[in-house]
TORKOL-4160 file (C-alpha; in steps of 0.2 Angstrom, whole numbers, padded with zeros to 4 digits, m for minus):
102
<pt num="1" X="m0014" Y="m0115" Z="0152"/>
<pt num="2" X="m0021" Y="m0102" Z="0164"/>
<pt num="3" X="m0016" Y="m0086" Z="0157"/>
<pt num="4" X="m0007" Y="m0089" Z="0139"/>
<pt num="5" X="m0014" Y="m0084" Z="0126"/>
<pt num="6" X="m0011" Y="m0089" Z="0108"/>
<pt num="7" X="m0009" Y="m0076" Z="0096"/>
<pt num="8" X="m0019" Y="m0081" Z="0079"/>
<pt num="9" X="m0010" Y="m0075" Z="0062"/>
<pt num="10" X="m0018" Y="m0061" Z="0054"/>
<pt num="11" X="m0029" Y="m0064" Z="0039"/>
<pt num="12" X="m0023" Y="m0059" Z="0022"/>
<pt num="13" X="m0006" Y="m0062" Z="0026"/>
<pt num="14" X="0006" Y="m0068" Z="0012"/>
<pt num="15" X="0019" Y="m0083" Z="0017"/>
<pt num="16" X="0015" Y="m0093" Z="0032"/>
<pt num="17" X="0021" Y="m0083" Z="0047"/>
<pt num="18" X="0036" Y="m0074" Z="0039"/>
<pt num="19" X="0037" Y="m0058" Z="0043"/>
<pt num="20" X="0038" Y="m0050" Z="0026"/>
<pt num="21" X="0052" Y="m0036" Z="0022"/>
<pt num="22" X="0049" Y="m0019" Z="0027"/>
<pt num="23" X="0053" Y="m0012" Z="0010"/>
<pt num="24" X="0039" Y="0002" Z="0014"/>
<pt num="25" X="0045" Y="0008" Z="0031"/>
<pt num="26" X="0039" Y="0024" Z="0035"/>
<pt num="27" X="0032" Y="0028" Z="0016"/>
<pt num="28" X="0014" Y="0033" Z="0014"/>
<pt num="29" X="0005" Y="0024" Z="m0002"/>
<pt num="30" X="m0013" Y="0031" Z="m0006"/>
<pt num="31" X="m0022" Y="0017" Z="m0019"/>
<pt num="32" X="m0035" Y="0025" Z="m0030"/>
<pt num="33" X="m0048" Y="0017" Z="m0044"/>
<pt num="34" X="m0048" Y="m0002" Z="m0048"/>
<pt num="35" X="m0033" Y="m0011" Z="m0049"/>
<pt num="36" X="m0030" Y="m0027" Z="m0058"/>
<pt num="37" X="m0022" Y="m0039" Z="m0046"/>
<pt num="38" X="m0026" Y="m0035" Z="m0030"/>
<pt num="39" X="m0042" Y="m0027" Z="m0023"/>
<pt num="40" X="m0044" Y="m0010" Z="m0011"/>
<pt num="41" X="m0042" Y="m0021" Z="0001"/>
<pt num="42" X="m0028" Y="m0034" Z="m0003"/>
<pt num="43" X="m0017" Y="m0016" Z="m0008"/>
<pt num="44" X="m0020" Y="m0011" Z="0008"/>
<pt num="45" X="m0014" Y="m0025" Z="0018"/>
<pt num="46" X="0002" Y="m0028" Z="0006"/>
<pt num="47" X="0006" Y="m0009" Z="0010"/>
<pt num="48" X="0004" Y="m0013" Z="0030"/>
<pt num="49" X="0012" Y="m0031" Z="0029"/>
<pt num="50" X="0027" Y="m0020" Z="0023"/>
<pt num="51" X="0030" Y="m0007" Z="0035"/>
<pt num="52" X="0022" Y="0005" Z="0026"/>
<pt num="53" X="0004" Y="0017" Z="0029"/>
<pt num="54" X="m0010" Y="0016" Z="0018"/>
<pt num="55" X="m0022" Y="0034" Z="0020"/>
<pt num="56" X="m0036" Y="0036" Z="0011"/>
<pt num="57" X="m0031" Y="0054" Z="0004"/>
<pt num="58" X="m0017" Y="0061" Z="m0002"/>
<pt num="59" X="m0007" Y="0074" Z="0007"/>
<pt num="60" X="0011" Y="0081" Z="0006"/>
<pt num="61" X="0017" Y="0066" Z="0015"/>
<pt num="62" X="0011" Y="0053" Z="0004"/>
<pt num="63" X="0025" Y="0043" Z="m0004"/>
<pt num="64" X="0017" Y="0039" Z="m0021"/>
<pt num="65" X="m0002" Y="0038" Z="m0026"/>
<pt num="66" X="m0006" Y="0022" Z="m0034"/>
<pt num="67" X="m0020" Y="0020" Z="m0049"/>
<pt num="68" X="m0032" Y="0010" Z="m0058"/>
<pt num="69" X="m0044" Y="0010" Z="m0068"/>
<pt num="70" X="m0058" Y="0029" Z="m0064"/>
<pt num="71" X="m0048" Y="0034" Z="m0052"/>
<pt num="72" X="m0054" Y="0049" Z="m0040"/>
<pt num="73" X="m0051" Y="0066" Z="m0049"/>
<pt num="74" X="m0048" Y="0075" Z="m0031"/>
<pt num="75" X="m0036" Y="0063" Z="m0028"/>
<pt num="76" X="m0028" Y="0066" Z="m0045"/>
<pt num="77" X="m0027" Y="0082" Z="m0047"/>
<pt num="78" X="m0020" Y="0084" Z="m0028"/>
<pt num="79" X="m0005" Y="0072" Z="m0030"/>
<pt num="80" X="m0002" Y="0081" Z="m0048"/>
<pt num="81" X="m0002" Y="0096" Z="m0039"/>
<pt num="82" X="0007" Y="0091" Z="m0023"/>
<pt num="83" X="0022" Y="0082" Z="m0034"/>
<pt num="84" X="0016" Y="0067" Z="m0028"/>
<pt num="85" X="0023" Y="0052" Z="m0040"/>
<pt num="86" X="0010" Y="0045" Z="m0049"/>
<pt num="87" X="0010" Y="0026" Z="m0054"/>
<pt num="88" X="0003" Y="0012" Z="m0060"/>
<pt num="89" X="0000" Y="m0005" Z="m0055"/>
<pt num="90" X="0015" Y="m0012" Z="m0060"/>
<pt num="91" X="0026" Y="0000" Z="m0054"/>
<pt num="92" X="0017" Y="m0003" Z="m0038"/>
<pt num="93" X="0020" Y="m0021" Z="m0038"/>
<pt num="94" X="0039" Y="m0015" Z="m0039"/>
<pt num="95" X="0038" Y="m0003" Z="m0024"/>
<pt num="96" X="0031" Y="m0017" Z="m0013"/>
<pt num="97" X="0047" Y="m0029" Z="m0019"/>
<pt num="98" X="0060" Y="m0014" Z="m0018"/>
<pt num="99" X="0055" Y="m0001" Z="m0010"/>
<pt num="100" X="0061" Y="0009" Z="m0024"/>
<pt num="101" X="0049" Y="0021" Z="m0034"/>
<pt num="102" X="0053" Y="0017" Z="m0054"/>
Protein backbone atom coordinates (compact mmCIF):
# COMPACT_ATOMS: atom_id res chain seq x y z
CA UNK A 1 0.00 0.00 0.00
CA UNK A 2 1.38 3.27 -1.26
CA UNK A 3 2.21 5.31 1.90
CA UNK A 4 1.77 2.90 4.97
CA UNK A 5 4.35 2.01 6.59
CA UNK A 6 4.87 -0.71 9.13
CA UNK A 7 6.42 0.00 12.14
CA UNK A 8 9.02 -2.87 13.25
CA UNK A 9 9.19 -3.71 17.06
CA UNK A 10 12.32 -2.55 18.77
CA UNK A 11 14.96 -4.95 19.39
CA UNK A 12 15.68 -6.07 22.94
CA UNK A 13 12.28 -5.71 23.94
CA UNK A 14 10.83 -7.99 26.78
CA UNK A 15 7.13 -9.66 26.02
CA UNK A 16 5.95 -9.52 22.45
CA UNK A 17 4.53 -6.16 21.73
CA UNK A 18 3.25 -5.29 25.45
CA UNK A 19 3.95 -2.08 26.41
CA UNK A 20 5.71 -2.72 29.69
CA UNK A 21 4.61 -0.81 32.97
CA UNK A 22 6.04 2.56 33.47
CA UNK A 23 7.32 1.89 36.93
CA UNK A 24 10.30 4.36 36.10
CA UNK A 25 8.45 7.26 34.83
CA UNK A 26 10.38 10.21 35.00
CA UNK A 27 13.44 8.57 37.43
CA UNK A 28 16.93 8.74 36.17
CA UNK A 29 18.98 5.42 36.83
CA UNK A 30 22.72 5.58 36.16
CA UNK A 31 24.33 1.74 35.90
CA UNK A 32 27.98 1.34 36.80
CA UNK A 33 30.69 -1.75 36.81
CA UNK A 34 29.46 -5.26 35.78
CA UNK A 35 26.29 -6.55 36.54
CA UNK A 36 25.39 -10.00 36.69
CA UNK A 37 22.13 -10.55 34.87
CA UNK A 38 21.79 -8.16 32.37
CA UNK A 39 24.60 -6.29 30.39
CA UNK A 40 25.34 -2.35 30.02
CA UNK A 41 23.29 -2.52 27.49
CA UNK A 42 20.38 -4.86 28.40
CA UNK A 43 20.21 -2.30 31.87
CA UNK A 44 19.88 0.38 29.59
CA UNK A 45 16.94 -0.69 27.50
CA UNK A 46 14.97 -2.26 30.79
CA UNK A 47 15.42 1.36 32.27
CA UNK A 48 13.97 3.03 28.79
CA UNK A 49 11.36 0.18 28.17
CA UNK A 50 10.03 1.54 31.61
CA UNK A 51 9.67 5.10 31.39
CA UNK A 52 12.57 5.87 32.83
CA UNK A 53 16.31 7.71 31.67
CA UNK A 54 19.44 6.03 31.73
CA UNK A 55 22.53 8.88 31.66
CA UNK A 56 25.90 7.92 31.75
CA UNK A 57 26.80 10.13 34.77
CA UNK A 58 25.35 10.88 37.82
CA UNK A 59 24.01 14.19 38.75
CA UNK A 60 21.61 15.56 41.35
CA UNK A 61 18.74 14.27 39.36
CA UNK A 62 19.74 10.85 39.14
CA UNK A 63 17.13 8.62 40.90
CA UNK A 64 19.49 5.80 42.11
CA UNK A 65 23.07 4.62 40.88
CA UNK A 66 23.15 1.02 40.15
CA UNK A 67 26.53 -1.22 40.63
CA UNK A 68 28.48 -4.05 39.83
CA UNK A 69 31.18 -5.48 40.02
CA UNK A 70 34.64 -2.32 39.65
CA UNK A 71 32.38 0.16 39.41
CA UNK A 72 33.75 3.92 38.35
CA UNK A 73 35.07 5.49 41.62
CA UNK A 74 33.94 9.13 40.10
CA UNK A 75 30.76 7.77 39.90
CA UNK A 76 31.02 6.42 43.37
CA UNK A 77 32.16 8.90 45.09
CA UNK A 78 29.58 11.55 43.42
CA UNK A 79 26.42 9.63 44.12
CA UNK A 80 27.91 9.27 47.86
CA UNK A 81 28.35 12.65 47.89
CA UNK A 82 25.17 13.94 46.08
CA UNK A 83 22.96 11.37 48.45
CA UNK A 84 22.38 9.51 45.58
CA UNK A 85 20.97 5.89 46.71
CA UNK A 86 23.32 3.48 46.02
CA UNK A 87 22.14 -0.13 45.16
CA UNK A 88 22.80 -3.28 43.95
CA UNK A 89 21.69 -5.58 41.40
CA UNK A 90 18.88 -7.08 43.15
CA UNK A 91 17.46 -4.18 44.50
CA UNK A 92 17.66 -2.86 40.91
CA UNK A 93 15.73 -5.84 39.48
CA UNK A 94 13.14 -4.50 42.22
CA UNK A 95 12.91 -0.90 41.07
CA UNK A 96 12.32 -2.17 37.52
CA UNK A 97 9.23 -4.34 38.97
CA UNK A 98 7.98 -1.57 41.42
CA UNK A 99 9.11 1.44 40.97
CA UNK A 100 9.93 1.56 44.51
CA UNK A 101 13.74 2.08 45.92
CA UNK A 102 14.19 -0.80 48.82
Amino acid sequence: AAGLRMEAEQPGGEGEGEQLPQTLAGMSVVVSGTLEVFSRDGAKQAILARGGSAPGSVSGRTTALVVGADPGASKLRKAESSGVPVIDEAAFQQLLETGQLP
